[in-house]
Every structure is written in C-alpha cells, then in structure tokens.
C-alpha positions in Angstrom: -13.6 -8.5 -12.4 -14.1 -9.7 -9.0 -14.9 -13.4 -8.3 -18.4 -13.9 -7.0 -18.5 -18.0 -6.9 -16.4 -21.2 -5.6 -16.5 -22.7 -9.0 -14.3 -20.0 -10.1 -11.6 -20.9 -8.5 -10.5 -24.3 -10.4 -7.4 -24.0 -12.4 -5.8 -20.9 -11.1 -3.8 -19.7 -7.9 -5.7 -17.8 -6.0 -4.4 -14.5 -4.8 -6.1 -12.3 -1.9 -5.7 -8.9 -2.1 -5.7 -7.0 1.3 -5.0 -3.7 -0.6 -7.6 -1.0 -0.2 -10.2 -0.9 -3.3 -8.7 1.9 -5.3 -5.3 0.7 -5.3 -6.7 -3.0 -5.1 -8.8 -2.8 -8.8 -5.5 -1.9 -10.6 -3.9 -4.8 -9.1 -6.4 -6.9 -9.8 -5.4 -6.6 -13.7 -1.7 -6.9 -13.2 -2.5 -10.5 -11.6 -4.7 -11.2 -14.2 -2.7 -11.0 -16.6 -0.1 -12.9 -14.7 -2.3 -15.6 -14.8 -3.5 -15.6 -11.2 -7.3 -15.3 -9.9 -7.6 -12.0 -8.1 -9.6 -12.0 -4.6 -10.2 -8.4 -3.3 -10.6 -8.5 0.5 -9.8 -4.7 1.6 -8.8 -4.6 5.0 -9.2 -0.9 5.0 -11.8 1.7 3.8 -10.4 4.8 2.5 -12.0 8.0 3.9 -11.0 12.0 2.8 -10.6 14.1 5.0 -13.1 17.2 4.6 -11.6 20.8 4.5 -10.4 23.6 1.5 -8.1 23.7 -0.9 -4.4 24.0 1.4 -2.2 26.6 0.7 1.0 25.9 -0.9 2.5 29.3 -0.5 6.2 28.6 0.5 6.0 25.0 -0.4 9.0 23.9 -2.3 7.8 20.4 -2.8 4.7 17.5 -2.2 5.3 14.3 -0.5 3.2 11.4 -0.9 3.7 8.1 0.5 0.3 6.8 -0.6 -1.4 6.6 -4.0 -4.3 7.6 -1.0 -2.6 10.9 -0.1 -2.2 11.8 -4.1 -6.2 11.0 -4.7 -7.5 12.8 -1.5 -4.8 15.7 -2.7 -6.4 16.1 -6.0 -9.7 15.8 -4.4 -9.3 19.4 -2.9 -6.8 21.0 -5.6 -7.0 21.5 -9.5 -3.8 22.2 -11.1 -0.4 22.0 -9.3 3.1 22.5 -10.8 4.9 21.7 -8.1 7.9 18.9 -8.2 6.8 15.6 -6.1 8.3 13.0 -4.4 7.1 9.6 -3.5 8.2 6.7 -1.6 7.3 4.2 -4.6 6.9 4.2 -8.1 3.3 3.3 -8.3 2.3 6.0 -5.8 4.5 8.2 -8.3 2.4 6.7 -11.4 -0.9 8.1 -10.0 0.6 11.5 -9.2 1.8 11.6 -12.5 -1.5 10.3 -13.9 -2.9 13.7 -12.2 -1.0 16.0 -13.7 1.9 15.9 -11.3 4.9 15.7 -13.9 8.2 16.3 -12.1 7.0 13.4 -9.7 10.3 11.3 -8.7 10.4 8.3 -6.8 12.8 6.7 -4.1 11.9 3.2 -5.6 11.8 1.9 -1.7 10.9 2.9 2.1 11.2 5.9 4.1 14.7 6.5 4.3 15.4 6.5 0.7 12.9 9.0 0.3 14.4 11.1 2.7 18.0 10.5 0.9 16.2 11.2 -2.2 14.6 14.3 -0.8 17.8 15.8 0.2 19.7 15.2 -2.9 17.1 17.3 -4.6 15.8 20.0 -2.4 17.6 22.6 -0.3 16.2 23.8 3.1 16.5 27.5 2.1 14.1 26.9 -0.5 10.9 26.6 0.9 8.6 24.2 3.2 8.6 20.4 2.3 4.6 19.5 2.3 4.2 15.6 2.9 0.0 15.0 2.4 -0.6 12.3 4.6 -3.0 9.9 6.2 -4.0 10.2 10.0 -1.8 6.8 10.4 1.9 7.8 10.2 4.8 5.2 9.8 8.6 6.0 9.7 10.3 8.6 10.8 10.5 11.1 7.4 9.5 14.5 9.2 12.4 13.9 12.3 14.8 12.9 9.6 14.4 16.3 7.3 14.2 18.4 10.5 17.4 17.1 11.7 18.9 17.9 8.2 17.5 21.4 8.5 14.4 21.0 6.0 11.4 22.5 7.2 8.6 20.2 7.0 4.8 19.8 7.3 2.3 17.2 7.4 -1.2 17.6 6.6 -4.0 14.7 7.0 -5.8 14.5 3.9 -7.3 10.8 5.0 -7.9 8.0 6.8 -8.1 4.5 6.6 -10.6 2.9 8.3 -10.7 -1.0 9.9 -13.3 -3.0 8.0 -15.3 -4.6 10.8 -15.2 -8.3 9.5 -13.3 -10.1 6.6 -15.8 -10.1 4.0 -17.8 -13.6 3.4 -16.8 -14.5 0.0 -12.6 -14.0 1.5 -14.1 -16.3 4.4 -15.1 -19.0 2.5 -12.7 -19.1 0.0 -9.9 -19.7 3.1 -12.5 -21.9 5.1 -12.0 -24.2 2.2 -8.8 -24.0 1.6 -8.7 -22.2 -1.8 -6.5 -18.9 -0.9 -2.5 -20.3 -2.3 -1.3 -16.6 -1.6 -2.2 -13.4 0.4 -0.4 -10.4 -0.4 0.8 -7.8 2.1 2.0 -4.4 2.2 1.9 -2.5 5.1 2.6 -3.6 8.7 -0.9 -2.0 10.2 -2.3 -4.2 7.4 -1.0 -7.5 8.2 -1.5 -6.9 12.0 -5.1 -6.4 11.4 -5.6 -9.4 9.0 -4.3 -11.8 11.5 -6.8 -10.1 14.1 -10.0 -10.4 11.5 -9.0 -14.1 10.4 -8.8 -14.7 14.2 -11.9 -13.5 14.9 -14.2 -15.5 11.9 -12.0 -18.6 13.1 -9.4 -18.8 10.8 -6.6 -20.5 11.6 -5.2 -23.6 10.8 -6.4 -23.0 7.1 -3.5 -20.9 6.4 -1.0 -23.5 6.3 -1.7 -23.8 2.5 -1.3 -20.3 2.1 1.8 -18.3 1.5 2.3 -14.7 2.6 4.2 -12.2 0.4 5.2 -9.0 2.1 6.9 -5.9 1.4 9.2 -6.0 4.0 10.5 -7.7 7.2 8.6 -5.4 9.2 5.1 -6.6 7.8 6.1 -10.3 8.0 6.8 -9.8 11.9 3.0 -9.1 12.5 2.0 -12.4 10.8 3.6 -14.6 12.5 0.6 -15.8 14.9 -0.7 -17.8 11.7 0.6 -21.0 11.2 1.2 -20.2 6.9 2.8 -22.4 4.8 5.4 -20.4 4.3 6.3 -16.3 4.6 8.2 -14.0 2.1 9.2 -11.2 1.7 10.0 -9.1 -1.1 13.8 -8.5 -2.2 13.2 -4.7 -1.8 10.0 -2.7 -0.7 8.0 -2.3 -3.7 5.6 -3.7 -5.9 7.6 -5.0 -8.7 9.6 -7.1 -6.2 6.7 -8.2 -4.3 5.0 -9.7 -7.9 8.3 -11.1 -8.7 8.2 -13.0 -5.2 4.7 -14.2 -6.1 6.0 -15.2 -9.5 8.9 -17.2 -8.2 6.1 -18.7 -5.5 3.7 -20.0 -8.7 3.9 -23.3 -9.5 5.3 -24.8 -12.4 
C-alpha cells in the first residue's frame, strides 16, 4: 500500500523506490515485510510498443533483460514454448509466471547472459530473439555475433522520463525522511539526480544512502552529496536487499 501522509513515516526506515510501477508494487511487499516503509517514486513510465503478434519462425530462443520486455511480450503473444533466457532471476520469475517454463537465468549482467547463452544454444540452431526496450545497455547482440549466433532485437517498449519527482517523494526528502533510495539501472540514477536537481534537492540527501546494483549506476550519483553510496555484492536483487539489510539499523 502506498503511503499517502508524513505521519506515516515514524518508526520505520523509509525506502524510495525508483523502480517503474509494475516491477515497483512487487517490491513494495518484499520491503514490507522486511520491515521497511515502501515509497514508490517511478522515475520511468512504461509504454508498449503497438504492432502484431512477431514471428518466431526460426527462433531458437527469447531473451529478456526486463520483467518490461516479458509483459509487453505477452501482451502481443498467447502461448509460447520456447526456452528463455534472462539476465536476472526476477525477470526469469515473471517469464515463468507467464507460462514461459524452460526460463533460465544468468543470476547477473550482460555478460553472464551471454556466457550463459552460449553454453546452452548453438548458432546452427536457429535465430536468438532478445525482446527489448527502445533504450539498449550492454553489448549482448556484438557479443553473440562475434561468437557466431545470429541475433535479433525487437522493441516491444519504452520507458518514458516522468517529467517531475512526484510531490509526496518531494516532501518526504525536503524533510529529511527518505534513509535509503534504491537504484538499479544507470539511465535511472542519472535521471534521479537530474529531477532532485531540478525541485531543489540537494543537500537533503546527506541522510540518505544509495543502494545500487552495480558500480556503473553508483558513477551517475555522484553529484549528490549522500550519506553514503553502495553497491550491491553482485547485480541482482537479492544482493541489493541484502545491502539494504546490512544498511538497517540495529
């Protein structure tokens, strides 16, 4: 449920969640349950892309490196029996949840879902479909094309710049409330820093700690003075709540 008032935020650590709305709501739970209070502040809106239902003639396997790509997939398709591979295990849970089955996952970033592609799939097999959003990071298709693999990349979404931090977020940092902000993508910590710059948000951060994926996301923070910045032992979830966990005061 998400906070509506300054009074609720009393007894527990406050943790903002820049995570777009879909994959923020299931978040939302783990942290309460954590013991946390959840803030959603989605830094980006989710849009499908409009068009048919694609042609997997050929296609020897789906990529998905976004829970995103897997919803705006199943948007267009019914029933697929294809084997899956994703870059983490929670974008793996939702493929799963749609009916995806033989969904594995690399458990970290780009390259160990290329490694991970490779050890399973030959390039003599068929085409390797990776269902994307418009905004692209890593280098996955020049990878598999080196190896030999052929590969395609279709835009099923994309994810679109809220204009302003919303006003509840605003406050709740204005008055020094927000103890953590959690990151996950570089684009998404870039364009925090640029929306808490614009309402005026500065020098409130330096009670806030910033938990990020990966060294690459805590680069494009650093023009807030936070209290402190870290980064998760490996580039998933898991490790980024454990971060947060070891971050919680005793």
């Amino acid at each position: 449920m998400i906070v509506s008032s300054m009074s609720e935020y009393k007894t527990k650590s406050v943790v903002l969640i820049t995570r777009p709305q879909q994959d923020a709501r299931a978040l939302e739970l783990i942290l309460q349950e954590r013991g946390f209070t959840p803030l959603l502040a989605p830094i980006f809106k989710i849009s499908y892309m409009s068009g048919g239902e694609p042609s997997l003639r050929g296609v020897q396997a789906l990529i998905f490196t976004s829970a995103n790509g897997v919803r705006a997939f199943f948007s267009r398709v019914g029933v697929v029996s294809l084997p899956a591979f994703t870059v983490g295990e929670v974008t793996a849970a939702v493929a799963r949840s749609n009916g995806l089955i033989q969904t594995e996952s690399a458990g970290g970033n780009v390259g160990d879902l290329a490694d991970l592609l490779m050890s399973r799939c030959k390039p003599e097999l068929g085409n390797l479909l990776h269902i994307a959003g418009s905004n692209v990071t890593g280098h996955l298709g020049n990878i598999l094309s080196s190896a030999g693999y052929q590969y395609t990349r279709e835009v099923f979404y994309k994810a679109i710049k809220v204009p302003m931090l919303d006003h509840l977020c605003q406050r709740t940092i204005a008055r020094g409330h927000v103890d953590f902000v959690l990151f996950y993508s570089p684009r998404t910590a870039e364009c925090f820093v640029e929306l808490a710059m614009a309402a005026g948000l500065n020098e409130e951060f330096e009670t806030s700690v910033a938990l990020c994926l990966s060294d690459a996301v805590a680069l494009k923070l650093q023009k807030l003075p936070w209290r402190r910045i870290v980064t998760a032992s490996a580039p998933n979830q898991a490790a980024l709540l454990t971060a947060l966990e070891n971050q919680k005061p005793q």
